[in-house]
C-alpha positions as CSV (number, residue, x, y, z in Angstrom):
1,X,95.7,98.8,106.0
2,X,97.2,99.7,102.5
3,X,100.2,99.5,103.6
4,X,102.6,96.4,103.2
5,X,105.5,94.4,104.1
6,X,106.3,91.1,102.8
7,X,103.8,89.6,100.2
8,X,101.7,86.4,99.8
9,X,102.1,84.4,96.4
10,X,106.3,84.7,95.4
11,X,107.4,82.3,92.8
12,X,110.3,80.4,94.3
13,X,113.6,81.7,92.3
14,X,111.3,83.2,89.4
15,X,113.8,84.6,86.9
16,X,113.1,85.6,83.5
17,X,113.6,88.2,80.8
18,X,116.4,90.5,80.7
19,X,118.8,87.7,82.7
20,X,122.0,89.0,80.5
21,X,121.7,92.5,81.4
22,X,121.4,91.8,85.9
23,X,124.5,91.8,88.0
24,X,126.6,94.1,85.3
25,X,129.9,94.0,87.2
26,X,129.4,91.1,89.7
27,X,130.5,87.6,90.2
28,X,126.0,87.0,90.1
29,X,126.7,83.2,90.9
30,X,123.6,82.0,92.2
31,X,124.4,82.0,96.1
32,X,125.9,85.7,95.2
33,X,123.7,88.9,94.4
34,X,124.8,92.4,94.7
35,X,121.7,93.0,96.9
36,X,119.6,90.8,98.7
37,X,116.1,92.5,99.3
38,X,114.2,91.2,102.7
39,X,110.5,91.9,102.0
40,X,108.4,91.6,98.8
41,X,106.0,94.7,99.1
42,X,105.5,97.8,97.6
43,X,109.2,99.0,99.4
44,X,110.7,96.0,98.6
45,X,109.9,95.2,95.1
46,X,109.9,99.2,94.0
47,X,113.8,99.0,94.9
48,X,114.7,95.2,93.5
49,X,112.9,96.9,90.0
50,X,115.1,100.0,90.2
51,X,118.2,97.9,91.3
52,X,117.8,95.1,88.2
53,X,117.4,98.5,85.5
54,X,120.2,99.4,87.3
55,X,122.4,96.1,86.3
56,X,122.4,95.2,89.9
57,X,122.3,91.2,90.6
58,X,119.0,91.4,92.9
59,X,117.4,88.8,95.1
60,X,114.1,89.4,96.4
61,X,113.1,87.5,99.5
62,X,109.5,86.6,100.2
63,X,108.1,85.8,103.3
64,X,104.6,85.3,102.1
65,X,102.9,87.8,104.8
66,X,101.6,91.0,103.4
67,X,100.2,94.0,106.4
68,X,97.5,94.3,104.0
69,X,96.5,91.0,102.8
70,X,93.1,91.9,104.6
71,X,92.6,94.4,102.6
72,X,90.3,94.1,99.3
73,X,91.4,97.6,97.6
74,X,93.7,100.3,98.2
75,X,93.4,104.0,97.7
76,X,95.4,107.0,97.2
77,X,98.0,105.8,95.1
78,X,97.6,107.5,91.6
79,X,96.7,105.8,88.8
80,X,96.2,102.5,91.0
81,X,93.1,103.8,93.3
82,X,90.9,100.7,93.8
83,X,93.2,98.3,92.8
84,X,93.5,94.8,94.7
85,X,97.5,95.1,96.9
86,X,97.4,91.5,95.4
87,X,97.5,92.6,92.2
88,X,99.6,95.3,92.1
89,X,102.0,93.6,93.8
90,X,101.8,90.5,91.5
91,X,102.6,92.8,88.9
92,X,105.7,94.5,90.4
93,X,107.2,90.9,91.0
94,X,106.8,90.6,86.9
95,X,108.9,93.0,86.5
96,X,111.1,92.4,88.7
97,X,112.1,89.2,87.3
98,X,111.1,90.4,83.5
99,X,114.4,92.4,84.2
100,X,116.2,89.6,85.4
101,X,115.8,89.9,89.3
102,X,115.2,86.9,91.1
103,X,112.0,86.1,93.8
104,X,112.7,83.3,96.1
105,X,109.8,82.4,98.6
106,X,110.9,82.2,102.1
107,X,112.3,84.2,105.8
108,X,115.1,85.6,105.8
109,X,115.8,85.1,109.8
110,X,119.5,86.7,110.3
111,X,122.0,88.3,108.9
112,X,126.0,88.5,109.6
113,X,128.2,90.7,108.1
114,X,131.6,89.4,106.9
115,X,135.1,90.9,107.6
116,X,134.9,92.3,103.5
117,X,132.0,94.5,104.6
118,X,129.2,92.1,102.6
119,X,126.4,89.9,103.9
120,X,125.4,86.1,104.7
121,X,121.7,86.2,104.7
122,X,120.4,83.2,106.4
123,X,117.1,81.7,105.6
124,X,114.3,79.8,107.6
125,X,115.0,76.9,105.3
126,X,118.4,76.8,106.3
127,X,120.1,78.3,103.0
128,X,122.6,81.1,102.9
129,X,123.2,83.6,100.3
130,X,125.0,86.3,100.2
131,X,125.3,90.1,99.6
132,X,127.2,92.9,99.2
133,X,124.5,95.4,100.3
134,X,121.1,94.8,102.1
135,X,117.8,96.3,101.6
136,X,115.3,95.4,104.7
137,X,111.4,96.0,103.5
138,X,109.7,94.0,105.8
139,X,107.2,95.9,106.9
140,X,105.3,95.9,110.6
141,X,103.0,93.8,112.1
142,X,99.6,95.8,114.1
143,X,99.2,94.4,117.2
144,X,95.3,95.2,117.1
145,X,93.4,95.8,121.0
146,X,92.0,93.1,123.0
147,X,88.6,93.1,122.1
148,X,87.0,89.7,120.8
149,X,86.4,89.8,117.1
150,X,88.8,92.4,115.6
151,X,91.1,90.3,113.7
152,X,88.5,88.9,111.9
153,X,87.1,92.1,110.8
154,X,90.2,93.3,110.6
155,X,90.7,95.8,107.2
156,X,86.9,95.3,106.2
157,X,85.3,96.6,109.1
158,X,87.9,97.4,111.7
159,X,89.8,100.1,110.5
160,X,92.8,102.4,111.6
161,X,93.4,104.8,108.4
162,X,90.9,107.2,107.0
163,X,93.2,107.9,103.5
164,X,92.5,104.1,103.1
165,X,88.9,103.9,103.9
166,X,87.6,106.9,104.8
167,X,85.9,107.9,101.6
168,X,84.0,103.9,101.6
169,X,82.6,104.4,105.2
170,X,81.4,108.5,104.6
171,X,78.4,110.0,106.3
172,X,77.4,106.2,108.4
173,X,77.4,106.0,111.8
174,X,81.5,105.6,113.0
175,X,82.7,104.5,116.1
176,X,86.6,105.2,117.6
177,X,87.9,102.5,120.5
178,X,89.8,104.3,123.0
179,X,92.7,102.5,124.1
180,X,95.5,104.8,124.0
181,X,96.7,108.1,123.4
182,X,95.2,108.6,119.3
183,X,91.6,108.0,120.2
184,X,91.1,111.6,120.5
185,X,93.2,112.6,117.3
186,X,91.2,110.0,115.7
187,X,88.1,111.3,116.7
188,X,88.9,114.5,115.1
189,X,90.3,113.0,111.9
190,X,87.7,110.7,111.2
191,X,84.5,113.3,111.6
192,X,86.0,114.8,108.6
193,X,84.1,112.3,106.8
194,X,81.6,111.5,108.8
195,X,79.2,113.9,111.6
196,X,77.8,110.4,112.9
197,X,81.7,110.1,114.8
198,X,81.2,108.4,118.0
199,X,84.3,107.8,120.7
200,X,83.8,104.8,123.1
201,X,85.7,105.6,126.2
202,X,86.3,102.1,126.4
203,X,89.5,101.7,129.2
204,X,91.2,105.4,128.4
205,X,90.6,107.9,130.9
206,X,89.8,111.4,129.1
207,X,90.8,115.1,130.5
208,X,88.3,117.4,130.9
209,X,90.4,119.2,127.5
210,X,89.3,116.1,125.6
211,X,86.0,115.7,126.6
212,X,85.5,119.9,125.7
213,X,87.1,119.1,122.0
214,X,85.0,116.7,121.7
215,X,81.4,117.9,122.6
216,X,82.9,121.7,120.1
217,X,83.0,119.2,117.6
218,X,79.6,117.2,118.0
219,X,81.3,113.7,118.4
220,X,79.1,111.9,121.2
221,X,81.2,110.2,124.1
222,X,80.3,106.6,125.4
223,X,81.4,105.5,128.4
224,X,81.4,101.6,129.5
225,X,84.2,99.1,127.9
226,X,83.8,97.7,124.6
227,X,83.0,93.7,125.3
228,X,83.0,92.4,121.1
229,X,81.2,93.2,118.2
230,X,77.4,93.1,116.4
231,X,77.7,91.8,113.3
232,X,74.4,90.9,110.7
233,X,74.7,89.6,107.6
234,X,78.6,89.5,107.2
235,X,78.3,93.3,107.8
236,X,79.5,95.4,111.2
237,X,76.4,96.6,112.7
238,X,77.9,97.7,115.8
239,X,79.8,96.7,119.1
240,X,78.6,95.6,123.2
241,X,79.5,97.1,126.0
242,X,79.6,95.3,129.1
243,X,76.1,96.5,130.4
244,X,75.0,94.8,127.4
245,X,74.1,97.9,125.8
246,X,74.9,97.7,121.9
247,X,76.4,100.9,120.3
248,X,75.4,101.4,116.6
249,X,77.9,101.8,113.7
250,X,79.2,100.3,110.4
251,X,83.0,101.1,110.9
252,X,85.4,100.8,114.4
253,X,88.4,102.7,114.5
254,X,91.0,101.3,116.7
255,X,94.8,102.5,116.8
256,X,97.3,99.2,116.5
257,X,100.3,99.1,117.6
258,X,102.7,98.9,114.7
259,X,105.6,96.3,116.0
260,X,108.8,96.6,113.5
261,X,109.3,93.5,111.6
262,X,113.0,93.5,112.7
263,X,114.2,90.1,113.4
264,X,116.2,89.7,110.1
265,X,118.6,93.1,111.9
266,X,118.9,92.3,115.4
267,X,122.0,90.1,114.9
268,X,123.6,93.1,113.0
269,X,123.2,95.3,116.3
270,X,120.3,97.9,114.6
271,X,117.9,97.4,116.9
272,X,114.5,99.3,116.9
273,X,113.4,102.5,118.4
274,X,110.5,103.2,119.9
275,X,108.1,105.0,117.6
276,X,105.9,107.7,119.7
277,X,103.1,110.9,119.9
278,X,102.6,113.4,122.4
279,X,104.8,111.7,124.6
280,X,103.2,107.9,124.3
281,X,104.7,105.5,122.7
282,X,102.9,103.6,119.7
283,X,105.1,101.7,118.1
284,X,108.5,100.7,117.1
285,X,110.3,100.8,113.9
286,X,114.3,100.6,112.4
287,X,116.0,103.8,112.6
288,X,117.3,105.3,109.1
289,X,117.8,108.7,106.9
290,X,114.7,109.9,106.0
291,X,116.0,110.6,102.5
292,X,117.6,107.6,101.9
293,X,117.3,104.8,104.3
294,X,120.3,104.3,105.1
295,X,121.0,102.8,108.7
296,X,123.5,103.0,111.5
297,X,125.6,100.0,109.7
298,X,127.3,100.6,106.7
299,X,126.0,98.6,103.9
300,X,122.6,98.1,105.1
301,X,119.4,100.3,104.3
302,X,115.3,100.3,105.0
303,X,112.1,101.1,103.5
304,X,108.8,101.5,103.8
305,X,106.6,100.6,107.2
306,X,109.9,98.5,108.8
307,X,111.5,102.4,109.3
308,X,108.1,104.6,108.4
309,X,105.4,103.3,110.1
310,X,102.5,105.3,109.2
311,X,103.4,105.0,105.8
312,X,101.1,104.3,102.6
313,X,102.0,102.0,99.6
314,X,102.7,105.1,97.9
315,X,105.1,106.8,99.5
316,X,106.5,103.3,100.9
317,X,107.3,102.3,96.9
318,X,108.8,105.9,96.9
319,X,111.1,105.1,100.0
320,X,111.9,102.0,98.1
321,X,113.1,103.5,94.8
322,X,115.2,106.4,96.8
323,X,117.2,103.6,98.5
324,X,118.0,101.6,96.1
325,X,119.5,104.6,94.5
326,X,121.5,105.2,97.2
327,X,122.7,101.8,97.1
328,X,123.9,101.5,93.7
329,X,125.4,105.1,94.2
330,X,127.3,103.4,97.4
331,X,128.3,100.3,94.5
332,X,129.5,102.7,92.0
333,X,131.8,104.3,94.3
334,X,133.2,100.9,96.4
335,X,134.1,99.7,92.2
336,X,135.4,103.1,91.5
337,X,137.5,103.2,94.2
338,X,138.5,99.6,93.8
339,X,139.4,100.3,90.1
340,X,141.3,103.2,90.7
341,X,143.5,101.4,93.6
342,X,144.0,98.5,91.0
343,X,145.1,101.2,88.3
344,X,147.7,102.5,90.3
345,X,148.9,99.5,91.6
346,X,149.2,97.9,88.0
347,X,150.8,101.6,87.1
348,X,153.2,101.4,90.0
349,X,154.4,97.7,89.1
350,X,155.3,99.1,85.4
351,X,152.2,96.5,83.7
């Protein structure tokens, strides 16, 4: 649930501070920008910051709908364990625009590349803008089972990663749904930090190999399919089968299915790829180079869960601030290219 795509609360065209120093080298006329971010998460707004340092002419937009806007803290991310995404991420879009980078609040719903090799970005609102070089960070959306209740506990209660909330939910009583081909793996993972693991069979059919794992390991199998959930005083007490029978615990693990937010792409032909483990598929996300994003089409690159999508808000900012390095590498060598053609041409015609 730490993870995150687009975020809640963008100023519309916020701009401030450092407004000289952004688009060093570009026309930056106010439908122009030498990138247009899609997504204003951790991805998204770790590149705009490094772009905007790097002179770049950077507009950042916002849908307003962060993965992990259920989520009260996140974890694991050094020197920001505990903190609120809000927060963080309230603070990253200061400084984006303290450097002169622009927020705009809105979808970005397609995307058509020009005969020049650059960008019209259009927008739900019906406004265009335009880019030389795209940076997609809009993140996934978990398609959660269909059991009655789970969207509401949904990153309080109803969990999916134990580096997120492992550590808040140790030694109580832990139940895994088993829908689909992780239940066992999360079985495993999550009795790391709790012996009172518990898998309800629920409508997945186990091998006789799971079933063995899972008795060596002292994590109790429930059959019967999992109807909805207890809950007591605003707290997860447990979940119903459909006997009736109530199975105690203060945490359910359930395995979404982590759908690319892709829409903004599929007009450029980059469509997604299906995302899978041992064999099953559980997901689907943008295809890029691991090391720097970059996709299939020249001129645009991805970050965090849209491409990686069992990434966490660390290593998704990290993803961010590696392709945005490649991208203003790519716009120092188009202009050095450009300035050398224009050097010999003016040297050729004796100026």
């Amino acid at each position: 649930m730490e993870n995150a795509g687009d975020t809640r609360d963008a100023s519309h065209d916020s701009e401030a501070g450092h407004g000289s120093e952004a688009g060093h080298g570009s026309d930056a006329r106010d439908d122009s920008f030498d990138v247009v971010v899609v997504g204003g998460g951790a991805a998204g707004l770790a590149g705009a910051l490094t772009l905007v340092r790097a002179r770049r002419s950077v507009l950042v937009i916002d849908s307003g709908s962060p993965r992990n806007a259920p989520a009260a803290h996140m974890h694991g991310y050094l020197g920001q364990d505990g903190e609120s995404p809000a927060a963080l991420l309230a603070r990253g879009r200061g400084e984006v625009t303290g450097y002169g980078g622009r927020i705009r609040a809105g979808t970005a719903v397609a995307a058509d590349r020009l005969p020049d090799g650059s960008f019209l970005v259009r927008c739900g609102d019906g406004s265009v803008v335009r880019a030389r070089r795209l940076l997609v960070a809009t993140g996934l959306v978990d398609e959660l089972p269909a059991v009655p209740g789970l969207g509401a506990r949904w990153g309080r209660d109803v969990l999916h990663c134990p580096y997120c909330h492992g550590w808040e939910v140790r030694d109580q009583p832990i139940a895994v749904l088993a829908d689909g081909p992780l239940a066992v793996y999360q079985a495993q993972l999550w009795r790391n930090w709790s012996e009172r693991t518990t898998l309800l069979a629920h409508t997945w059919r186990l091998t006789a190999e799971d079933r063995e794992l899972l008795a060596a390991l002292g994590v109790r199998v429930v059959e019967g399919e999992v109807t909805g959930l207890a809950v007591q005083g605003g707290r997860l007490t447990g979940v119903t089968l459909a006997g009736g029978a109530v199975v105690e615990c203060r945490a359910l693990v359930v395995a979404p299915r982590f759908t690319a937010r892709s829409g903004v792409l599929t007009g450029l032909g980059l469509p997604t790829v299906v995302v899978e483990r041992d064999g099953r598929a559980i997901g689907t996300c943008v295809a890029s180079d691991p090391a720097t994003g970059a996709t299939a089409l020249p001129g645009v690159w991805v970050a965090g869960n849209v491409t990686s999508p069992l990434e966490k808000v660390p290593g998704a900012a990290a993803q961010g601030v590696s392709a945005a390095m490649a991208i203003n590498t790519d716009l120092v060598e188009t202009e050095g290219r450009r300035a050398l053609e224009a050097h010999r041409a003016a040297a050729g015609a004796g100026v």
